[in-house]
N, C-alpha and C positions, 0 to 999 in steps of 0.2 A: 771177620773184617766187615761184611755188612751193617754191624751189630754197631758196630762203631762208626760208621758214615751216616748211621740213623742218625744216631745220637748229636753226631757234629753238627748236623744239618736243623735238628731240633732248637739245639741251642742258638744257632744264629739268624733263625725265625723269630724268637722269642725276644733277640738283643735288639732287627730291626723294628718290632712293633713296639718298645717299649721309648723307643727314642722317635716314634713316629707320633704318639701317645705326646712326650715332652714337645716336640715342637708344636701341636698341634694349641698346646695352652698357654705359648708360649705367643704365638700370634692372635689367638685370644683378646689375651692380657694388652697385647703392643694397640691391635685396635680400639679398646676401652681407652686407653689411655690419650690414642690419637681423637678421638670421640670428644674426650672431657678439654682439653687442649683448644680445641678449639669452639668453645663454649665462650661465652663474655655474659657480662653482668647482664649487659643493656638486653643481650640476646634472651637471658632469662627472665626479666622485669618487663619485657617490653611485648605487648599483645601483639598477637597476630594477625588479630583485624583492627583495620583504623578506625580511630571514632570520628566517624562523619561519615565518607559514601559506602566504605563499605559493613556501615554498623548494620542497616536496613534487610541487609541480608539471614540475620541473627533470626531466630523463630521466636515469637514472643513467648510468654508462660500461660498457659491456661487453666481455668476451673480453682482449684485451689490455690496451685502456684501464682497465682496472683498476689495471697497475702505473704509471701516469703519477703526478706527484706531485697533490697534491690543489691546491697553488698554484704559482706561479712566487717568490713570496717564501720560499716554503721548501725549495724543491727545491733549495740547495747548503747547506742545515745537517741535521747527523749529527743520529739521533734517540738521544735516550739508556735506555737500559732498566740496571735494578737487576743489578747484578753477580750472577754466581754462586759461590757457595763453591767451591772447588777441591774433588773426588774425595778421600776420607779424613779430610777437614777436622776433620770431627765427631768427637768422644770418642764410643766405643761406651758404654750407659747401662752394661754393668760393669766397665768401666773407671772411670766417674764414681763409680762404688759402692763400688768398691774406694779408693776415694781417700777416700771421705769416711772410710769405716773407718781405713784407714792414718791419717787425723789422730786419728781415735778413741782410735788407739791413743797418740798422744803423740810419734809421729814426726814430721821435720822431715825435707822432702823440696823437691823442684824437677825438674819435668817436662823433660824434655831433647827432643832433635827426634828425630822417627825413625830406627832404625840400622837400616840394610842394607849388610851388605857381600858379598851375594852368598849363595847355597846356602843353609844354615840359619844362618848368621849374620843374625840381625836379630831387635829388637825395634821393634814398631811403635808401642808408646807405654811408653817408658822412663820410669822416673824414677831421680833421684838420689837417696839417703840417709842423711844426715851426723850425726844423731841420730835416738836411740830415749827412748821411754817413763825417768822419773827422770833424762834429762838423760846418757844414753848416748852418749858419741861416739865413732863409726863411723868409726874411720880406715884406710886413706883412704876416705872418702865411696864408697858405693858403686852403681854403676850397675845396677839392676835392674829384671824386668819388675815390674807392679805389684802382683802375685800372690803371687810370691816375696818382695817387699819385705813386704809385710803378714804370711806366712808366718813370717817371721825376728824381725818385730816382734812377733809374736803368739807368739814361742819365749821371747825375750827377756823380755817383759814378765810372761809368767807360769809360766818355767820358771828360767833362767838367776837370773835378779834375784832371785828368793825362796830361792835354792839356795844363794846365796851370802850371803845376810842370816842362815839357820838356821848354815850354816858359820862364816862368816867375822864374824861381827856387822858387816857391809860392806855397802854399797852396790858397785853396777858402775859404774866410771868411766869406762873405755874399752875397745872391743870390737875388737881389731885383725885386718884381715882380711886373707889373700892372694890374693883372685881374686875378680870377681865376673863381670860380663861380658866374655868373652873369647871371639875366633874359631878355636874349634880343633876336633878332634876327642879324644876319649876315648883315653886313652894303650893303646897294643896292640890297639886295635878293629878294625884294619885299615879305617878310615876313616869309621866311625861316628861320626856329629857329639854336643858332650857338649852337656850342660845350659847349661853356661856359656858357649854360643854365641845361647844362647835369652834369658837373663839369668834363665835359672830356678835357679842355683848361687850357691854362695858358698861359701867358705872359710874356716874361721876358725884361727886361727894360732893367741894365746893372747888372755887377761882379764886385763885391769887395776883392779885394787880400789881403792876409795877410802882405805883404810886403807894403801895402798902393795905389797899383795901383789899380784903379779905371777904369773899361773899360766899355765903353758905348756902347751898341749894334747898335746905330744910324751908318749910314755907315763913315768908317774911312778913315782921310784924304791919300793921296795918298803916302807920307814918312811913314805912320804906318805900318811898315810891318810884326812887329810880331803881333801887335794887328786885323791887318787884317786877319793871318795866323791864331791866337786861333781861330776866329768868324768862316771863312770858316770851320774848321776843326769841331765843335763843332756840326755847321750847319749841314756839311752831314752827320755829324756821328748819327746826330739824328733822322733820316732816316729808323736807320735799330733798333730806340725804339717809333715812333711816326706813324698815319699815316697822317700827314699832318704838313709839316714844312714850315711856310712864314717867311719871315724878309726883311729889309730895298734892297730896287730892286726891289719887288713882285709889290707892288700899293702904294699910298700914304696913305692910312691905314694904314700900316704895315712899315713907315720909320722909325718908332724909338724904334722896339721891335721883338723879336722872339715871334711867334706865334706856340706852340705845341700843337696836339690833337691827339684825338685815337679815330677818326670818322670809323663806320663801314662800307666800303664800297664794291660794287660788285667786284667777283674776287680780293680784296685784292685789290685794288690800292694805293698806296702812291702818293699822292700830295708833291713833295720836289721842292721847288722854291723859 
């Protein structure tokens, strides 16, 4: 009989722990549930500190963490910052100054891109000029710095064009040139770079009047004496816009063209010959 009140007693030990076990996961389970239940979107999405007073409180990142991103939403997009001009970009202000003047004077130009071809070949901000002052055309159109262009316009407009109205009762029609910008050196220099590697030169062949007279810079026969009279006049007066005026007399380089520049040299010298 004991043997069996063990046993009864055994067994119904065993049934309350297993149902003590079931309810035990059973409340569990119901808490999880009650837990998730009351959860919301906003509640999940939504920080728990405000941004504004109480962001301040956040500890910053220090030493390395500095470079980590500041989010994971932006850590693969490129940050954009304002481009920067290229090196040379800018017009130097006398360069702008000289341009305003060269329209003052009545020219009609077009900036071209920078020439370098090496050694003193190159000008860094060229222009083009196809016409002068009274509607002068510059053939062919000539490539120079901007210095010498104004130089030439500022010979032109008040030397050339009034020389030829007392003479000629003419206007200048066309100015025909043989050189302007070119890469070479100075003929028997033994490699002395010229002007017109600078775009500081120009060449002038002959003048075309409006009237139809044609006057060639080559020296004139000895009955030409108004045509002798413009060349001289024109010559010296170029003088006081050039610093280097050659033409036909000078060498046999220079017999069938004026030769103008704006070489820089010590104390100011003018070469006029």
């Amino acid at each position: 009989m004991p043997e069996v009140l063990r046993n009864g007693a055994a067994a119904l030990f065993g049934s309350i722990r297993r149902r003590a076990r079931t309810l035990v996961g059973a409340a569990a389970i119901g808490a999880g549930a009650l837990a998730f239940s009351s959860c919301s979107v906003s509640s999940v999405l939504t920080p728990t500190v405000d941004v504004g007073a109480q962001t301040s409180s956040i500890s910053q990142p220090r030493g390395l963490a500095r470079l980590a991103p500041l989010s994971a939403m932006t850590a693969a997009y490129p940050r954009l910052s304002t481009p920067r001009a290229s090196p040379g970009a800018a017009m130097p202000a006398s360069e702008v100054e000289c341009r305003r003047q060269l329209r003052r004077m009545g020219a009609t130009y077009q900036d071209l891109a920078p020439i370098n071809q090496g050694g003193s070949c190159r000008i860094d901000h060229p222009v083009q000029v196809s016409r002068l002052s009274g509607n002068i055309q510059m053939k062919p159109a000539a490539t120079l710095s901007c210095d010498m262009a104004l130089a030439f316009a500022s010979w032109t407009k008040k030397e050339l064009a009034p020389a030829a109205r007392w003479r000629y009762l003419s206007g200048v029609k066309t100015i025909h040139q043989g050189s302007s910008y070119s890469c070479r050196n100075i003929a028997g220099s033994g490699g002395v770079a010229s002007e017109h590697s600078k775009g500081n030169a120009l060449d002038v062949m002959r003048i075309e009047l409006k009237n139809g007279s044609d006057i060639d810079v080559r020296k004139p026969g000895w009955f030409s004496f108004r045509q002798r009279s413009l060349l001289n006049n024109v010559r010296t007066g170029g003088c006081e816009y050039f610093s280097t005026v050659l033409g036909p007399g000078y060498n046999a380089a220079h017999a069938d063209h004026f030769h103008f520049d704006i070489k820089n040299r010590r104390n100011g010298y003018v070469a006029c010959k």
